[in-house]
C-alpha positions as CSV (number, residue, x, y, z in Angstrom):
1,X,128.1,39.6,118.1
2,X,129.2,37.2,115.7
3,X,130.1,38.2,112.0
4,X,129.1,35.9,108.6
5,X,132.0,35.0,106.6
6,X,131.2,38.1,104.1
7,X,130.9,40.6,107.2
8,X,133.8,42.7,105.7
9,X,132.8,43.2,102.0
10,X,129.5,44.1,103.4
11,X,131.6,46.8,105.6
12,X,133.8,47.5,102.5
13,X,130.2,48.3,100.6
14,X,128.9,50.9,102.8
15,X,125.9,48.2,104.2
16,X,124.1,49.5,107.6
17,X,124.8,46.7,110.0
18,X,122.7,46.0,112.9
19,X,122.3,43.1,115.6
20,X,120.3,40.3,114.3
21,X,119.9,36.9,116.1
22,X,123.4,37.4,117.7
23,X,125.1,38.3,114.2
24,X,126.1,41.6,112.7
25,X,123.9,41.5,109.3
26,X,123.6,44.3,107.0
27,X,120.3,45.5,107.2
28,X,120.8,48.0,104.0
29,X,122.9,49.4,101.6
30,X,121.1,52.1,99.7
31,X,117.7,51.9,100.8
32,X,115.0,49.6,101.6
33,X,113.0,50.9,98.7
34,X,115.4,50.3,95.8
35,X,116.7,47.1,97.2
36,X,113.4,45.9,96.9
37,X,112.7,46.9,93.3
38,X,116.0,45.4,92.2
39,X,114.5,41.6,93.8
40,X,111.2,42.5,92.2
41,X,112.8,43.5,88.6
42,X,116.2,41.9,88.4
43,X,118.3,40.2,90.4
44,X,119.6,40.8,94.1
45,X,122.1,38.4,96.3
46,X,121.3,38.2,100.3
47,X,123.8,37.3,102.5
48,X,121.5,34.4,105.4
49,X,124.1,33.0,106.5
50,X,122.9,33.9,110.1
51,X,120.3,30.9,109.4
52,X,121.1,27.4,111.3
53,X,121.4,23.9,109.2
54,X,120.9,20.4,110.9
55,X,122.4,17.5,109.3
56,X,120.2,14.1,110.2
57,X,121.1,10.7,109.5
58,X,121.3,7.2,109.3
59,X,118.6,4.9,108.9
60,X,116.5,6.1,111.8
61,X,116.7,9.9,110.4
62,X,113.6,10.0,108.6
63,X,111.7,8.5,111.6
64,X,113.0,11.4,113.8
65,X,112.1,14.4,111.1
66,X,108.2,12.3,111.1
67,X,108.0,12.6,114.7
68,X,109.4,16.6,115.3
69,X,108.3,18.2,111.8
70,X,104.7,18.5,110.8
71,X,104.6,17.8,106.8
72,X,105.1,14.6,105.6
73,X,108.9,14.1,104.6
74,X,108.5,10.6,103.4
75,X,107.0,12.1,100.4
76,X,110.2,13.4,99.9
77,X,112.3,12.4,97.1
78,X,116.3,13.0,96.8
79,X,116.3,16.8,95.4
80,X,113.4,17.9,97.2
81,X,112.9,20.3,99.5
82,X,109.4,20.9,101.5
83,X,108.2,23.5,104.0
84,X,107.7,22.5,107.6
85,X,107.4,23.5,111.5
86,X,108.1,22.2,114.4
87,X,104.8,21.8,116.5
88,X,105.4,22.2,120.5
89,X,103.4,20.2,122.7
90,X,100.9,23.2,123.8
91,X,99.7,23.9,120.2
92,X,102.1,26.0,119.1
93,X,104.9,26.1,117.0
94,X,108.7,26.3,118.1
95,X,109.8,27.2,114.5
96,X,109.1,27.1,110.7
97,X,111.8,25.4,108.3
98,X,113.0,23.8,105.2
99,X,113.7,19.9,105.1
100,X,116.3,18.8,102.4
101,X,116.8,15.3,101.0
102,X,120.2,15.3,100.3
103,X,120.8,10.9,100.2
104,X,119.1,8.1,101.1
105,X,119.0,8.4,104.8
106,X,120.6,12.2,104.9
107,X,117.9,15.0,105.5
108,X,119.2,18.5,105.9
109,X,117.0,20.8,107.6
110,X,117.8,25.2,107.6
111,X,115.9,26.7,111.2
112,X,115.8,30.5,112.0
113,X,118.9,31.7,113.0
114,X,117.3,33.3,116.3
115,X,116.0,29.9,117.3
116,X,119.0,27.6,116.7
117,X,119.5,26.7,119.8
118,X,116.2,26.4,120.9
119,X,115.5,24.3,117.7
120,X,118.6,21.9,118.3
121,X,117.6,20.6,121.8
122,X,114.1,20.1,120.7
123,X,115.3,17.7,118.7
124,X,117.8,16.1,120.6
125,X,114.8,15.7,123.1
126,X,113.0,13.7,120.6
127,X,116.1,11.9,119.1
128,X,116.4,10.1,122.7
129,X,114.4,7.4,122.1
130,X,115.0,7.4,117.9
131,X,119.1,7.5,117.7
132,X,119.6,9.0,114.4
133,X,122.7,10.6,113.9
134,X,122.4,14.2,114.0
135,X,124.5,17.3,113.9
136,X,124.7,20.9,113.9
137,X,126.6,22.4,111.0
138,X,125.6,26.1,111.5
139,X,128.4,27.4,112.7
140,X,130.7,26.4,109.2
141,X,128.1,26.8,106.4
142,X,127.3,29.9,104.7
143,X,123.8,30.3,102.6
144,X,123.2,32.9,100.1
145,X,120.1,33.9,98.7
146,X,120.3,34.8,94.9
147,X,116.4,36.2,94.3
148,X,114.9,38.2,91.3
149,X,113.4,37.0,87.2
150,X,117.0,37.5,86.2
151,X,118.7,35.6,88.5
152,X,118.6,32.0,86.4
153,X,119.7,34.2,83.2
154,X,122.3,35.8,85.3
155,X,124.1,32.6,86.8
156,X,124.0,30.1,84.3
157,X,127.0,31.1,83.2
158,X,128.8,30.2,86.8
159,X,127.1,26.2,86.4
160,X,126.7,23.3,84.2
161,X,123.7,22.8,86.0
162,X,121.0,23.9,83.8
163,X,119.6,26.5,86.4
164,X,116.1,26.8,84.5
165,X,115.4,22.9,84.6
166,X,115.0,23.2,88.4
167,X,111.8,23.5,90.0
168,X,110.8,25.6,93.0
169,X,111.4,23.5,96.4
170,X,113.9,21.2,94.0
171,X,117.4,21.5,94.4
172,X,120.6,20.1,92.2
173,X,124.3,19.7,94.0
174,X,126.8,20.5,91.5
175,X,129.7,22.5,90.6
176,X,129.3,26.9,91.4
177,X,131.2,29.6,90.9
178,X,134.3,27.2,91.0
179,X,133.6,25.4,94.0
180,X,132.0,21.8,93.9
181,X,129.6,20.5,96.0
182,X,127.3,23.3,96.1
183,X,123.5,22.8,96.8
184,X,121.6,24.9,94.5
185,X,118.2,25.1,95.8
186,X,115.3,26.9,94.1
187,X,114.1,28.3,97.3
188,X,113.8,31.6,98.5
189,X,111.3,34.2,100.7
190,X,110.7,36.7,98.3
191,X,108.3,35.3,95.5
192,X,110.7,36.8,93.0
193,X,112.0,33.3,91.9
194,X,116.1,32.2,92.1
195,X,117.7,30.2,94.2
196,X,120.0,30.1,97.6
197,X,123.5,28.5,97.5
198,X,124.8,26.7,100.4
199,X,128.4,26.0,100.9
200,X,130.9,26.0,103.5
201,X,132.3,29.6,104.9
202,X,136.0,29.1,103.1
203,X,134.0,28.8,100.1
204,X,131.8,31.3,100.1
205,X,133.6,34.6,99.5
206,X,135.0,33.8,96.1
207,X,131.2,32.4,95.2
208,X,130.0,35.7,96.6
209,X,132.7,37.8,93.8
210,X,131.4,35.6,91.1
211,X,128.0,36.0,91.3
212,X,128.9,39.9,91.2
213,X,130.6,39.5,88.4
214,X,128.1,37.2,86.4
215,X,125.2,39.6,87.1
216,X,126.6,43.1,86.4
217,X,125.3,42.8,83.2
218,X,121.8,42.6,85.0
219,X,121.6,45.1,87.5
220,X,122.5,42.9,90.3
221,X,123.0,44.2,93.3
222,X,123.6,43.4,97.5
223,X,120.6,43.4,99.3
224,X,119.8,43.8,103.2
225,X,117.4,42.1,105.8
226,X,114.9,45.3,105.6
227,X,113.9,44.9,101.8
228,X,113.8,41.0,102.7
229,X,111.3,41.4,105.0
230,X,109.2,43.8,102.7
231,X,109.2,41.3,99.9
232,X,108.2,38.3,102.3
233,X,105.5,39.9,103.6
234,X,104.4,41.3,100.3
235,X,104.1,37.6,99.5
236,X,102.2,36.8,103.2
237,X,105.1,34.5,104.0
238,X,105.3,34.0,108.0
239,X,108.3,35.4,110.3
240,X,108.6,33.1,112.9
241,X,108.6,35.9,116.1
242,X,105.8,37.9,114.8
243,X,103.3,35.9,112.7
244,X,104.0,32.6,114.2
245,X,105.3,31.6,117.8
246,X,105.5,29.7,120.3
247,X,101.6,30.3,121.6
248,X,100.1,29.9,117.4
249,X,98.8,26.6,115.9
250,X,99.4,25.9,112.4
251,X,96.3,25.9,111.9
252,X,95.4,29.5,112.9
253,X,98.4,30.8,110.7
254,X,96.7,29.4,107.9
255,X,99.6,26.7,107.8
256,X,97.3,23.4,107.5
257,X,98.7,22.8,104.0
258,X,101.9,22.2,106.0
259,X,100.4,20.2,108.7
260,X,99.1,16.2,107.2
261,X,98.0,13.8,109.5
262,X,98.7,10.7,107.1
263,X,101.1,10.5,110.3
264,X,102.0,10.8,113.8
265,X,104.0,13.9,115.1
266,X,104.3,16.0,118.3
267,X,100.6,17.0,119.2
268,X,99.1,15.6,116.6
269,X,95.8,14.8,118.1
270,X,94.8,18.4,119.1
271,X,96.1,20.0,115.9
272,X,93.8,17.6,114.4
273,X,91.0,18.7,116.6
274,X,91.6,21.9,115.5
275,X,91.4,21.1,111.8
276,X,88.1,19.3,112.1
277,X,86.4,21.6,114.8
278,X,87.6,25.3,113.7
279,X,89.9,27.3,115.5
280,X,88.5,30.8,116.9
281,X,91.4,33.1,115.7
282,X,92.9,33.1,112.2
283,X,95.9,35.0,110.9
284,X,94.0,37.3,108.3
285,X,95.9,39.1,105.8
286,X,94.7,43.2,105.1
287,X,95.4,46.4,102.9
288,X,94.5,49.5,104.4
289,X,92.2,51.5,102.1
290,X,93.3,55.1,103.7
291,X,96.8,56.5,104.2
292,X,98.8,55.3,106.9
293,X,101.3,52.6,107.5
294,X,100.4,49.6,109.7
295,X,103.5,48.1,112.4
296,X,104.0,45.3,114.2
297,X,102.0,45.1,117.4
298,X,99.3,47.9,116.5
299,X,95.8,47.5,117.4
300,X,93.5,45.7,115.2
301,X,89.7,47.2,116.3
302,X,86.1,47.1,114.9
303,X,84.1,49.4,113.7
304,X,83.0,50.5,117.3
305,X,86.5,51.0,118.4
306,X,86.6,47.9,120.6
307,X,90.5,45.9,120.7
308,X,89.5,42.6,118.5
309,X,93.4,41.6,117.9
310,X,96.6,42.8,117.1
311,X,99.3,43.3,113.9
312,X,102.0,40.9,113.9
313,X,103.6,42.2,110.6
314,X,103.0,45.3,108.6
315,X,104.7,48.2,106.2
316,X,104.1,50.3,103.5
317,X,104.6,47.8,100.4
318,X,107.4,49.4,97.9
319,X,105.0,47.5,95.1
320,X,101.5,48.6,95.5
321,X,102.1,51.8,97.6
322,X,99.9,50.7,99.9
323,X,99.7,49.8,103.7
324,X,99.8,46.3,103.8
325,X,99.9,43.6,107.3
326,X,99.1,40.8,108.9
327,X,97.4,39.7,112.4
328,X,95.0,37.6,113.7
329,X,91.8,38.4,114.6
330,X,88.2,36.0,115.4
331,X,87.1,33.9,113.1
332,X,84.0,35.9,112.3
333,X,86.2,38.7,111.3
334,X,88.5,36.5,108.6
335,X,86.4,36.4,105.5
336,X,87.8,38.4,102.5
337,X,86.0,41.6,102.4
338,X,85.7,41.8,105.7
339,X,86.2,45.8,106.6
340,X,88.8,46.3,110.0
341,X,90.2,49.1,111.4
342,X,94.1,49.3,112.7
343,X,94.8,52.0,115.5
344,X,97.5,54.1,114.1
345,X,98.6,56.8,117.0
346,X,95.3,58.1,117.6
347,X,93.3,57.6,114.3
348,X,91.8,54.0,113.4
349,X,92.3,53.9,109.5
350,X,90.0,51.9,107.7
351,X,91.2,48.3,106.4
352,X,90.0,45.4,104.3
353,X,90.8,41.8,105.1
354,X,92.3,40.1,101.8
355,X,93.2,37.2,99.9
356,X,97.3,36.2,100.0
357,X,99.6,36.9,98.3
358,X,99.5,41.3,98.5
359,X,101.9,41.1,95.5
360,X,100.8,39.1,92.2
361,X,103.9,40.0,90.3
């Protein structure tokens, strides 16, 4: 296992560490519940620096990041940052990402830390007959995720960068925490607002005391993976692995807002066909209306009992107290309103299919 450059204060804190994509992360510190409440009321700082970053450049970079990605990066100004996957060639989708502008002709794009690998030779595949300049920087960058209302109040005092002024998917490089060069990107996968801070791992440790220090006043605290998967899927965000994969369009994840065909990109034409025909399985979002807590891989079934598809996220939300999930199911079973039923052990508890996100704040 490897460990993040902040692997040691997380030890020194008490955190549950676990495996996660080949790294020791912490998991938790004092609970998923209250780690979740502090990213939903204050402000809470996640250490992701598990997560892979691909630098691409030169003047043929934006051609390759066309042809793999499916958004449209040429829409991209310098500062912006857009949401994006990688369509495969069989309709589904090797991974979901963020695409950077840093300069010019220098794109950044941040991949799931599970799929690094897999992500960097699908590019390389594609950059054969492109020859942009590409390189993987995973291995010495750290990224922290700063989330909660709070957190622009509680960090404006470590910048000069005026930390309200930027936009969500915007990002400003400047001076953090002491250390230049920082991208400040108001990003983030808990619908909480803030921002994550990239820099390199020698870097990131005195970042990481600052930000404590700036945001005691605030309640700020260390949070783990658990309570950031809670809040993603309280905002219907996918996790590449369960909601999306290899084998799921774009198009049945409900990712066609991602997916513009003002261009030409790996399997274009039958994600197109897709978007104009229908597709027969959608990822439908759900609340259960009984007790009982919904978890990956469960049964999704109708009224008579009979297997119509399967969850492929789900918990108890810490905000509405309800059961809450995810899962695809036939298209004639994806309106809103539409009453489901998920096999939990034995019972089937009744379940309503609704509109994203679960949490309004």
């Amino acid at each position: 296992m490897k460990n993040t450059a902040l692997t040691h204060i997380h030890e020194a804190l008490g955190a549950k560490l676990v495996a996660f994509a080949g790294y020791n992360m912490p998991v938790q510190y004092e609970g998923v519940n209250s780690e979740h409440e502090t990213v939903r009321k204050a402000v809470g700082v996640f250490d992701v620096s598990h997560m892979g970053e691909f630098l691409i450049e030169g003047e043929n970079a934006l051609q390759l990041i066309q042809k793999v990605t499916s958004n449209d990066a040429q829409k991209l100004e310098i500062g912006d940052a857009q949401y994006s996957c990688f369509p495969n060639e069989d309709g589904g989708i090797v991974d979901d990402l963020i695409c950077y502008r840093i300069k010019e002709n220098t794109y950044l794009l941040v991949v799931n830390a599970s799929n690094i690998v897999k992500d960097w030779d699908w590019i390389c595949k594609y950059n054969e007959d492109i020859g942009a300049t590409i390189r993987n920087i995973s291995e010495g960058y750290s990224l922290l995720a700063i989330q909660g209302p709070k957190a622009v109040e509680a960090m404006q005092s470590l910048t000069s960068v005026d930390l309200a002024a930027i936009k969500f998917y915007t990002f400003k490089v400047g001076n953090f925490a002491g250390i230049d060069n920082v991208i400040i990107s108001a990003t983030g996968y808990t619908g909480s607002g803030g921002f994550e801070i990239y820099c390199r791992n020698e870097e990131v440790e005195q970042i990481w005391n600052k930000i404590f220090e700036a945001g005691a006043d605030f309640g700020i605290k260390p949070i783990g993976l658990a309570a950031r998967d809670t809040l993603r899927l309280e905002m219907g965000y996918c996790l590449y692995g369960n909601d999306i994969n290899d084998t799921t369009s774009p198009i049945e994840a409900g990712l066609g807002w991602i997916t513009k065909f003002s261009k030409c990109f790996v399997n274009d034409k039958a994600l197109k066909k897709q978007k104009e025909e229908g597709v027969s399985k959608k990822l439908v979002a759900f609340e259960l209306t009984e007790r009982g807590i919904p978890r990956h891989d469960y049964d999704i079934v109708d009224a008579n009992g009979t297997k119509i598809g399967i969850v492929t996220s789900g918990t108890m939300s810490p905000s509405l107290k309800k059961g809450i999930g995810m899962g695809y199911v036939p298209k004639e079973f994806s309106k809103k309103g539409t009453k489901i039923f998920i096999r939990v052990r034995k019972k089937q508890i009744p379940a309503i299919v609704v509109k994203l996100p679960f949490y309004k704040g």
